[in-house]
N, C-alpha and C positions, 0 to 999 in steps of 0.2 A: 263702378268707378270709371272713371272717365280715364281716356287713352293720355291725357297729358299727365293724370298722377302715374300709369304704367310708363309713362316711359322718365317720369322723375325715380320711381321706385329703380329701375332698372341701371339709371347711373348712377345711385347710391349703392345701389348692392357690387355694381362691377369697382366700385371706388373701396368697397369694404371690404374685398378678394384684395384688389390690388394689397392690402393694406396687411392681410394673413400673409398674402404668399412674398413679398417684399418688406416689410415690416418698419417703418419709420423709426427713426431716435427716439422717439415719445411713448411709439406701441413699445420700442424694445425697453426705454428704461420701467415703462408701466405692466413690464411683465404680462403683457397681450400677445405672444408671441405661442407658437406651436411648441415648441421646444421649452418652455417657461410653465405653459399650463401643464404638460405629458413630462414633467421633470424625472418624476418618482419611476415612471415606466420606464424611460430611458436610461436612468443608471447614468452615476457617477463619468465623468469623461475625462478628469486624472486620475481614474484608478483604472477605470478600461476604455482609452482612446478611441479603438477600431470596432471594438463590440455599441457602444455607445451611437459611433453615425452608424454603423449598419441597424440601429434599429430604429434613429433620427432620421435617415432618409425613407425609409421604409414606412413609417409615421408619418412625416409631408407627404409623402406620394399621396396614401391612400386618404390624407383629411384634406386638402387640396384637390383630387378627386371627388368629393362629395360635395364640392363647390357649386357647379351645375346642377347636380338634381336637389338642393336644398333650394335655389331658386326657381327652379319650374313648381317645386313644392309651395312655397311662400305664395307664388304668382297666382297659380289657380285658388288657393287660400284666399285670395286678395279680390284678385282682377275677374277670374275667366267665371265665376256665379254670375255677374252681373252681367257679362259682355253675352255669354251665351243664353241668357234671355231673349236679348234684347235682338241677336241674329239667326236664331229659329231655327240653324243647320241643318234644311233640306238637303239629300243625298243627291242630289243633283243638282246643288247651286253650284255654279262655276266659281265660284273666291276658293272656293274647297280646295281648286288644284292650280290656285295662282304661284307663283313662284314663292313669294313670300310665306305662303300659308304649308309646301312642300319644304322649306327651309325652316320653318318652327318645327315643323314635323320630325323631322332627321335631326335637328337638336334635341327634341328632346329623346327621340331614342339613344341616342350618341350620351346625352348625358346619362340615362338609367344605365345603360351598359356597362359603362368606363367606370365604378367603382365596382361593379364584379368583374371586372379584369385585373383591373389592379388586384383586388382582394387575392385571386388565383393567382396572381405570378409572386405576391408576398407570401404566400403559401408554400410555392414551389422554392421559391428563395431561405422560405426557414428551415426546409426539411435537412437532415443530417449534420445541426448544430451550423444551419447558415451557410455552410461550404457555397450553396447556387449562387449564393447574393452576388452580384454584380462588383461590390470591393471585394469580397472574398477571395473570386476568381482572379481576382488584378492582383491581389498579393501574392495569391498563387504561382506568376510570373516569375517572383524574385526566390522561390526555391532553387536552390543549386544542387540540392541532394547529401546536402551536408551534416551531419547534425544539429547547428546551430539554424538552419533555415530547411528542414525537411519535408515540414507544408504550412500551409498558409496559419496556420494558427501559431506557427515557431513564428512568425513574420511577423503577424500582427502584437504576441508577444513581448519582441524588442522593440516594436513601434511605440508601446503603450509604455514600457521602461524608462524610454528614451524620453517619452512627453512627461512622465512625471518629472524629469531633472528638472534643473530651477536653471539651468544655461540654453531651455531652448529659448527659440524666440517666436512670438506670434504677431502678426500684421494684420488689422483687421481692413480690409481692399473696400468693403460695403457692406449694409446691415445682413446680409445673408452670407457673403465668404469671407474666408481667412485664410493667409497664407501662414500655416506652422512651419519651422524649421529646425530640428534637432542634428544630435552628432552625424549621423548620417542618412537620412531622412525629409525632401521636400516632399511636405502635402499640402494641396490645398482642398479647401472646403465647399461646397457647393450645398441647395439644398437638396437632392436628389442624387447627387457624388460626390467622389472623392476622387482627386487625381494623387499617384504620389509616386512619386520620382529616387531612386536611388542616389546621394553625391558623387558615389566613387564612378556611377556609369553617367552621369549626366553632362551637358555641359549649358548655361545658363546665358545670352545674349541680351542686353538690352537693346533693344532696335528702334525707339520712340520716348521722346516725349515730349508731354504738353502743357502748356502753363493756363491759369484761370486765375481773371480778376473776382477776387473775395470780398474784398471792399472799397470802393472806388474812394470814399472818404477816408478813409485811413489807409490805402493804398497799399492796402496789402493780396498780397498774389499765392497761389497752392500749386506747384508743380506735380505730376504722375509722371512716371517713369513705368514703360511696358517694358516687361523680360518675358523672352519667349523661353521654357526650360524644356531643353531637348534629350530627351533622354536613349543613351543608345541600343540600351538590351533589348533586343526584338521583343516585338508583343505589346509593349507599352509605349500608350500615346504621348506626344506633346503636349502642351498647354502651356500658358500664358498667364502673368500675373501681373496686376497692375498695382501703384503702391505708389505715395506718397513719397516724392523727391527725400524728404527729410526722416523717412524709415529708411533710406539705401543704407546707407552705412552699418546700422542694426543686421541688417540682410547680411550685407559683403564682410561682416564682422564671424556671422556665423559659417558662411561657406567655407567651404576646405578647399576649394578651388576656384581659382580669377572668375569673374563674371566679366565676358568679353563687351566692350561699348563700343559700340559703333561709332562713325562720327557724324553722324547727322543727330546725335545724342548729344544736348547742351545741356549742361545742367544750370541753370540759374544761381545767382547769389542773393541773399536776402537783402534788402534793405540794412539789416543791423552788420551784415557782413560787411558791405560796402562799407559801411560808418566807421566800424572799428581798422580798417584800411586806413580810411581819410585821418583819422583818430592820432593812428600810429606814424602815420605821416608828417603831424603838425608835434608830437610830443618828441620828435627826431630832430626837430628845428631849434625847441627849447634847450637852455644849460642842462649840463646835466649834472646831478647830485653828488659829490663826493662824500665816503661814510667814511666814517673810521673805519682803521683797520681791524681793528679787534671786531669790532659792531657788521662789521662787513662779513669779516668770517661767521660769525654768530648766523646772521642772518641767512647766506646763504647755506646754512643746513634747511631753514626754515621751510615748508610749500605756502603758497598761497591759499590766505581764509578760505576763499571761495571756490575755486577747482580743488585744492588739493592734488595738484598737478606738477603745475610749473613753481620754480621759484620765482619770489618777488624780484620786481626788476625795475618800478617805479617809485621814487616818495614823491609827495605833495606838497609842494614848495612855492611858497607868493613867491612870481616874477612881474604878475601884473601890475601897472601903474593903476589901476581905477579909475579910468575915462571913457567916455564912451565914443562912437565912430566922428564926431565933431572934433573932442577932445576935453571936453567938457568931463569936470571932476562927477563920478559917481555917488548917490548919496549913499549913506550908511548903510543901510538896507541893503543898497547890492552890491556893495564891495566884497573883494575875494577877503579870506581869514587866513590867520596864521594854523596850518596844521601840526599837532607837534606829535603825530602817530610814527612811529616807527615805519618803514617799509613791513604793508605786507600783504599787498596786492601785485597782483601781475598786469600786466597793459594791455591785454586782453580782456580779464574779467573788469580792470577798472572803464576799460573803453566801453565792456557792455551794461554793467553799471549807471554810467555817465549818458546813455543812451534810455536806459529804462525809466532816468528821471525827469524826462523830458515830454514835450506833448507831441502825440504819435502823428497829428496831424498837421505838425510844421516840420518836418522833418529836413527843411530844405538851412532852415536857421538853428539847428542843435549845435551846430560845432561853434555857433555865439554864446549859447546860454551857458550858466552855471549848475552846477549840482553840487551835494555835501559830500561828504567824506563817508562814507560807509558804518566809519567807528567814531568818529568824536566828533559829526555833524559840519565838522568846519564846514564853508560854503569857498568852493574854487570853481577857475575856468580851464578850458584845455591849454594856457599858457600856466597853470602851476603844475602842470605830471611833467617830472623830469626822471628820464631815466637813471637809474644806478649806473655810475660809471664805472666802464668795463661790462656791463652785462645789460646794452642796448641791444 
């Protein structure tokens, strides 16, 4: 084989690791993944969270380790029949101790070793129901001597309790971690660890973040937000999570205590936030709607269709003339319509509504267009949302 198929072979194969040990959207929804084939070995992980990565990390380690010497395998399979014909390997050619050919060398010993290392320290990690493993010991930590946490398996215990409940919350940061967060319990997820933080000793900072253009055509943006979670009980480290502007709240919703933000911490506003702003701006300018009284009281027991939140606070009322920026009569076609829907939207869901009918990529001309009516189609513009009077 010629040197240029070894060295095509050699970035296919380092693109093919990359690909195990990092795993794309594609390998992961295609169930290619370490964790996906070794499913049945690994056991359930809502019914036993901590036993679960202790035997998931312990699993990547050692077949992530075989990485290396299954391509020094492949290669001489392949490559080195040919090559060592054709260079005769007298014991005293000088290429023997070129630097390059001392640096294959020590690779591949480095590779044959490192999965019987790992092998022994998995070994030494499963003896006495796992106690050695590396989370084990870290749970360890959170003993106090109590009966409810007397050793690390009372600990991991509540940990797995607490992950079956249906109020924690999971964040998935990239295809390899996750941040969990239960009653009292931050973990995150690694392939090879687990970090996990107590809430009642922790305290949680966000100190960063950054925003990325997603689509320059449709001009939408993805904000990260870094929290450093610093925990205080001696023994255990800090760590960092990174997460999606638009999962903070899910987060700050679970914690039992403030997550402190720095100010060099902006948080962005979306595009559609912005809109429903400008939104509520312009329907604050329109008349507003007088109901009956009785139809008023009625009403306001009512929530809105769509959050099931707030009460309704808008009807849909032609104010529009049907002209356009000239002045010029509107044809048929686009004139606003009579709505005769009862109130029963809020000016928030109807502002995001009013926005999702629109083309994402003129966003600069939505507060011109028209949209329909959610329930009986009418077609209106942001001059027919008037608020309920009294309850702008």
């Amino acid at each position: 084989m010629s040197q240029e198929s070894a060295i095509v072979f050699t970035i296919f194969y380092a693109l093919l690791c990359f690909c195990i040990v990092y795993p794309s959207t594609e390998f992961v929804s295609a169930g290619l993944t370490v964790d996906h084939v070794f499913s049945s070995t690994l056991g359930s992980e809502a019914l036993s969270f901590v036993q679960h990565h202790i035997r998931r990390t312990s699993l990547n380690l050692m077949v992530h380790s075989l990485l290396p010497v299954m391509y020094i395998r492949v290669y001489f399979m392949q490559f080195d029949r040919s090559e060592s014909g054709e260079d005769g390997g007298a014991e005293g050619d000088p290429d023997l101790y070129s630097p390059l050919v001392l640096a294959w060398r020590t690779f591949i010993v480095a590779a044959i070793l490192l999965p019987g290392l790992v092998a022994g320290a998995i070994y030494y990690w499963s003896r006495k129901g796992w106690e050695n493993h590396p989370i084990a010991r870290r749970l360890a930590k959170f003993c106090d001597g109590s009966e409810r946490f007397r050793d690390w398996k009372a600990v991991a215990a509540n940990i797995n309790d607490e992950y079956r409940r249906d109020d924690k919350v999971v964040i998935r940061m990239n295809p390899v971690s996750r941040v969990v967060v239960t009653e009292n319990w931050i973990i995150k997820t690694g392939p090879y660890w687990i970090n996990i933080a107590k809430q009642d000793d922790t305290a949680l900072i966000a100190y960063k973040s950054d925003t990325h253009d997603v689509s320059q055509e449709a001009f939408e943006t993805v904000q990260y937000v870094n929290i450093a979670v610093k925990p205080t009980r001696p023994g255990i480290r800090e760590f960092s999570i990174r997460i999606n502007a638009l999962d903070f709240k899910d987060l700050q919703d679970r914690i039992n205590r403030p997550i402190t933000i720095l100010s060099s911490v902006k948080f962005h506003r979306s595009v559609l936030d912005r809109f429903v702003d400008v939104f509520k701006d312009q329907v604050a300018q329109n008349p507003t709607y007088r109901a009956e009284r009785h139809a008023a009281a009625a009403d306001s027991q009512d929530s809105c269709f769509a959050c099931m939140q707030a009460q309704p606070n808008i009807k849909i009322q032609k104010n529009c003339l049907d002209v356009d920026e000239e002045g010029e009569a509107l044809p048929e076609s686009r004139c606003c319509q009579v709505c005769n829907c009862r109130p029963m939207w809020c000016i928030d869901c109807v502002a995001k509504w009013f926005a999702s009918r629109q083309n994402q990529s003129e966003r600069e001309s939505w507060l011109q267009q028209k949209c329909t009516c959610p329930m009986c189609r009418a077609r209106f513009c942001v001059l027919d949302v008037c608020y309920i009077e009294g309850m702008a």
